[in-house]
MDAnalysis code that builds the backbone (N, CA, C; Angstrom):
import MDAnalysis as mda
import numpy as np

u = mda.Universe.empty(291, n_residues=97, atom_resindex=np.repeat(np.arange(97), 3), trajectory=True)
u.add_TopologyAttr("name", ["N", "CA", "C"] * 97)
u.add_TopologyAttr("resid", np.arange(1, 98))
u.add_TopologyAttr("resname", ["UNK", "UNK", "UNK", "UNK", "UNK", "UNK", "UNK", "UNK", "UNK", "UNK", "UNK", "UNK", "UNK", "UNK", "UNK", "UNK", "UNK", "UNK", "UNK", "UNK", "UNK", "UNK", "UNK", "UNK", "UNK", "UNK", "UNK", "UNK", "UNK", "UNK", "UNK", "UNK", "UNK", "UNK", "UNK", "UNK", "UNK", "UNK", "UNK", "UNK", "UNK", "UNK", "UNK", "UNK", "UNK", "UNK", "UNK", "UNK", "UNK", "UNK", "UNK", "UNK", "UNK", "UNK", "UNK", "UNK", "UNK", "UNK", "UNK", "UNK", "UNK", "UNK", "UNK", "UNK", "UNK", "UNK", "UNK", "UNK", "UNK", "UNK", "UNK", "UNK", "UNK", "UNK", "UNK", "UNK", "UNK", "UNK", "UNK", "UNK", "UNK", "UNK", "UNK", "UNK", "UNK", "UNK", "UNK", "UNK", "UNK", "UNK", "UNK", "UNK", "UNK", "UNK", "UNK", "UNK", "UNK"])
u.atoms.positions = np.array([
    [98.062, -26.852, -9.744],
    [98.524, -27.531, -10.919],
    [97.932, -26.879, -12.148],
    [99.235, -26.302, -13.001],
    [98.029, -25.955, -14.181],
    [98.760, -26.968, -15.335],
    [97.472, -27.356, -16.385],
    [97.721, -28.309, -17.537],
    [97.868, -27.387, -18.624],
    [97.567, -26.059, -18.679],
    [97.774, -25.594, -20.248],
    [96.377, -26.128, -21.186],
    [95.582, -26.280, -20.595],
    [94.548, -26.870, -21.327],
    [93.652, -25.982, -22.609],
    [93.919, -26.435, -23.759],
    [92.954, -25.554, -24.918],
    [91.331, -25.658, -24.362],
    [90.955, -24.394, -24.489],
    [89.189, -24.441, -24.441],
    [88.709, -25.546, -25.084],
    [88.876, -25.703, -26.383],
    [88.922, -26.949, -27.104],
    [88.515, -27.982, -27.188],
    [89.063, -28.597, -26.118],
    [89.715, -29.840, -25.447],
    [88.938, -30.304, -24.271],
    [88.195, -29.631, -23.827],
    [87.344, -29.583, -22.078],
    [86.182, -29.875, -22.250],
    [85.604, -30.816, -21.906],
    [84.280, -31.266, -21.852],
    [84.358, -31.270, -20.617],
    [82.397, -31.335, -20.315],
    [81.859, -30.909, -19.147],
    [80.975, -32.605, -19.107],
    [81.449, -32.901, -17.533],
    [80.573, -34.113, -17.465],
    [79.866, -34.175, -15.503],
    [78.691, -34.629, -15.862],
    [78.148, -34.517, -14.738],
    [78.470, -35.936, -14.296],
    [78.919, -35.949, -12.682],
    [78.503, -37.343, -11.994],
    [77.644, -37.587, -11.169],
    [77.170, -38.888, -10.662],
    [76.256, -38.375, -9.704],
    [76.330, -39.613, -8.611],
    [76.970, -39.250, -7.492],
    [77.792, -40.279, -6.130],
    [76.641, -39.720, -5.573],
    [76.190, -41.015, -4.456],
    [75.972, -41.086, -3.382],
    [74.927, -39.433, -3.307],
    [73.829, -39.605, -4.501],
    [72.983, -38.719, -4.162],
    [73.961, -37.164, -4.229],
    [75.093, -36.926, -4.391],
    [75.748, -35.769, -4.713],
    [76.121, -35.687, -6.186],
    [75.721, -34.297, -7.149],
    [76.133, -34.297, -8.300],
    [77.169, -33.768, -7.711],
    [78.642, -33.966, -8.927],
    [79.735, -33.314, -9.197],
    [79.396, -33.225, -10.495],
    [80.242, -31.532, -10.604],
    [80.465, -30.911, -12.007],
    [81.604, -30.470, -12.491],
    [82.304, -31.426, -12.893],
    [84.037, -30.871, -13.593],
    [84.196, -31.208, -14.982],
    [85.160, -31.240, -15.123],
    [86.325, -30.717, -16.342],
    [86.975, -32.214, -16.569],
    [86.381, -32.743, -17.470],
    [87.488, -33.917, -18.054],
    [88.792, -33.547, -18.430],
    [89.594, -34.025, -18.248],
    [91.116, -33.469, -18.437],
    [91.591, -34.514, -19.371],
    [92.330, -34.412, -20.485],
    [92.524, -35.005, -21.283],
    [94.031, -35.609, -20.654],
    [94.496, -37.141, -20.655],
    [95.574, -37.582, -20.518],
    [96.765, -37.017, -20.550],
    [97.038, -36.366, -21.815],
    [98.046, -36.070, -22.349],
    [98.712, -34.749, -21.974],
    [97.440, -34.063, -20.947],
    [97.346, -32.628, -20.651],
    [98.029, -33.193, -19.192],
    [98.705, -34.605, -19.172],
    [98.759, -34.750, -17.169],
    [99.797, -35.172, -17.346],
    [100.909, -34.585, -16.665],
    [102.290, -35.165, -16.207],
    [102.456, -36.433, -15.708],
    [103.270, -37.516, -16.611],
    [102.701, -38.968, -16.455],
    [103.362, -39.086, -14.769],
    [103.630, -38.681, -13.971],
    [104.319, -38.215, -12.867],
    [102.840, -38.389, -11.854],
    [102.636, -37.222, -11.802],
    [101.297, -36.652, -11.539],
    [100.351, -37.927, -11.618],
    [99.904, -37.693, -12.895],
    [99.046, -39.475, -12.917],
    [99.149, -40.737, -12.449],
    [100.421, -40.951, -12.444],
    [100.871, -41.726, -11.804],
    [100.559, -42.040, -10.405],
    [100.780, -40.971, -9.992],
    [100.308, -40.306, -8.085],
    [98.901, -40.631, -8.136],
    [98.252, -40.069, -8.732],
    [96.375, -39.913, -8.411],
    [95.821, -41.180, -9.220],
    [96.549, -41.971, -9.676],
    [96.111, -43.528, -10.242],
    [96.714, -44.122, -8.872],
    [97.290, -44.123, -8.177],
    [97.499, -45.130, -6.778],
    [96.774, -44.626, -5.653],
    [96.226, -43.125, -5.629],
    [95.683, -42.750, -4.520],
    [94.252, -43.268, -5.231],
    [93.648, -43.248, -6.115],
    [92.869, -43.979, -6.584],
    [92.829, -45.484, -6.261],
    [93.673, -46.035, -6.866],
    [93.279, -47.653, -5.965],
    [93.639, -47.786, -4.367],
    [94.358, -47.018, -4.000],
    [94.183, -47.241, -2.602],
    [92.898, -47.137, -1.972],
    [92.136, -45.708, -2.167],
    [91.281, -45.134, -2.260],
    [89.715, -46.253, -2.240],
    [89.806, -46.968, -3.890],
    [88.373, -47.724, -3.941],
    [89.004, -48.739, -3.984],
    [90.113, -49.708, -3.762],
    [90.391, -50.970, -3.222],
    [90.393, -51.366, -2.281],
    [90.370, -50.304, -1.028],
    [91.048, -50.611, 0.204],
    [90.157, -51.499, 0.642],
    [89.153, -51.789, 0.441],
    [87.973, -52.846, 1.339],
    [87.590, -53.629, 0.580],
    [87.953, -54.067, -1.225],
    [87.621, -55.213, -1.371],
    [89.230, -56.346, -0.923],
    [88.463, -57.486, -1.640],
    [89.510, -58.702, -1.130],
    [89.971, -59.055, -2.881],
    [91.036, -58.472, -3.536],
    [91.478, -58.449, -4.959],
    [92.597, -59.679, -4.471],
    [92.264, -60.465, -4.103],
    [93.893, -61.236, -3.277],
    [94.713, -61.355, -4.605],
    [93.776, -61.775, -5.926],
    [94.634, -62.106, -7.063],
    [95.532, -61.149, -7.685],
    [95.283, -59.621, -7.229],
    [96.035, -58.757, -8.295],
    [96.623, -58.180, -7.193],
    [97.964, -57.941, -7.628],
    [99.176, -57.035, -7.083],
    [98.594, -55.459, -6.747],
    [99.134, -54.690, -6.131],
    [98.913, -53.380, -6.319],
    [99.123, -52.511, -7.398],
    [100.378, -52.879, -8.398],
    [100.656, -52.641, -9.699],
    [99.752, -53.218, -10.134],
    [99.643, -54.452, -10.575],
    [98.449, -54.828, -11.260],
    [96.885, -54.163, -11.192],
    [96.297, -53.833, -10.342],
    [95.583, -52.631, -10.548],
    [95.962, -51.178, -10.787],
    [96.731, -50.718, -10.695],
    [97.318, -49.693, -10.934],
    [97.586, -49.789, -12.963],
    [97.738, -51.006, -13.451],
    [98.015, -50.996, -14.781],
    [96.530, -51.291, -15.422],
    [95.301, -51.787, -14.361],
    [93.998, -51.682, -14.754],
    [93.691, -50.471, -15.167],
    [93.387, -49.778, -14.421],
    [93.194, -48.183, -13.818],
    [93.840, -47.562, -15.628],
    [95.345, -47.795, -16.313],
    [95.906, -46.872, -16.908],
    [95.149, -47.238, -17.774],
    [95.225, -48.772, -17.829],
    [94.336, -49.305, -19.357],
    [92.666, -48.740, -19.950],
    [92.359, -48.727, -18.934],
    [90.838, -48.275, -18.989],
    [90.849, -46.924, -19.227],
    [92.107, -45.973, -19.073],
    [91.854, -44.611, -19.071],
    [92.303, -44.796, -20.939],
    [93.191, -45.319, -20.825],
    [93.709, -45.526, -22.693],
    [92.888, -45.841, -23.203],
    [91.627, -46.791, -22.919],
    [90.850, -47.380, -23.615],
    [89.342, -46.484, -23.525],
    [89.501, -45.219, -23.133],
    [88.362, -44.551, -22.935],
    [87.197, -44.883, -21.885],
    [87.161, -45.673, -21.005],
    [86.306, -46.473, -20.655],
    [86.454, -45.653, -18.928],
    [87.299, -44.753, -18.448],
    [87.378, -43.688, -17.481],
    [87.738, -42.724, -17.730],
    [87.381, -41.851, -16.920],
    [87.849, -40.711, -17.587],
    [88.855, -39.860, -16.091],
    [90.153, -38.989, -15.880],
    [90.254, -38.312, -15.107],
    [89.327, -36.620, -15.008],
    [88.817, -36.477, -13.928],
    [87.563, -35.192, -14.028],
    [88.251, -34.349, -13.075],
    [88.256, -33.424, -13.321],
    [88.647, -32.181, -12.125],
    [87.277, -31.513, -11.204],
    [86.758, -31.767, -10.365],
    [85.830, -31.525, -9.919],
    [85.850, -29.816, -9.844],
    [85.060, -29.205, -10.359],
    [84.641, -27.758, -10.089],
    [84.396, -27.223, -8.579],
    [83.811, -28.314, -7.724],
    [82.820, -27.222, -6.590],
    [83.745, -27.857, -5.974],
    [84.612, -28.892, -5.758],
    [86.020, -29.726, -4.552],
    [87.155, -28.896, -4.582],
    [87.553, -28.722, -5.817],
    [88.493, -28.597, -6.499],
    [89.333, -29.638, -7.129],
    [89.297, -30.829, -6.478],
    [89.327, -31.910, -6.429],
    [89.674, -32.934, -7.972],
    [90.182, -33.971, -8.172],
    [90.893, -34.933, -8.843],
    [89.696, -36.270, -8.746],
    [89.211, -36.520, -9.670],
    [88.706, -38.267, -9.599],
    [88.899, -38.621, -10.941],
    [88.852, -40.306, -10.553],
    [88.987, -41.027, -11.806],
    [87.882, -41.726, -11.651],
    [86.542, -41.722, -12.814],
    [85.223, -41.644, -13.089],
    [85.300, -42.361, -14.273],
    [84.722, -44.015, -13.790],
    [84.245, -44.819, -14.717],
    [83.139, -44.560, -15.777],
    [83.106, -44.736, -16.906],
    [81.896, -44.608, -17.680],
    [80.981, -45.563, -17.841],
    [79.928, -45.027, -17.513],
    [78.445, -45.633, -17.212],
    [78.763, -46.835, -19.052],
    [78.545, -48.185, -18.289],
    [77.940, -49.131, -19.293],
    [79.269, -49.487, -19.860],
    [80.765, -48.773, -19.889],
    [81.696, -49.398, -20.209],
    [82.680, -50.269, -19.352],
    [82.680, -50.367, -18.400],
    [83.400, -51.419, -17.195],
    [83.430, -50.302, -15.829],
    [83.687, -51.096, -14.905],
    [83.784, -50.684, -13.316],
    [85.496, -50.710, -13.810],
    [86.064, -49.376, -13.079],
    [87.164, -49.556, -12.357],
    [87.717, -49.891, -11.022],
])
């Protein structure tokens, strides 16, 4: 997948799971085929929903969590460097996705 991304535009953010740093590439929204996003926002809640008990929210309904929080800055989509890999990475102190 390439986004066309300006140097610009790319910030570098460290995460740190389960005792593993990751080091990628924030990808800016607008740089992602709402297609595409679309896709890796449901493999995402499938992904970190599958084992709680959300009985109250639809699968869309998290799926329109997930977009809101990315609009609202509060996640970010990261391209992992050393995976190659796609995550959507909550920001520390602004809400859990």
């Amino acid at each position: 997948m390439q986004f066309g991304m300006d140097q610009r535009e790319i910030t570098m953010e460290r995460d740190k799971q389960d005792d593993k740093a990751e080091e990628g590439v924030v990808v800016p929204l607008d740089r992602i085929n709402p297609e595409t996003l679309r896709k890796m926002i449901e493999e995402f809640v499938t992904r970190e929903w599958s084992e709680l008990s959300d009985a109250g929210y639809t699968f869309e309904n998290k799926i329109e969590q997930v977009i809101q929080q990315l609009k609202d800055g509060r996640a970010n989509v990261v391209f992992d460097l050393l995976s190659e890999t796609f995550n959507i990475i909550p920001l520390e102190g602004k809400s859990h996705v």
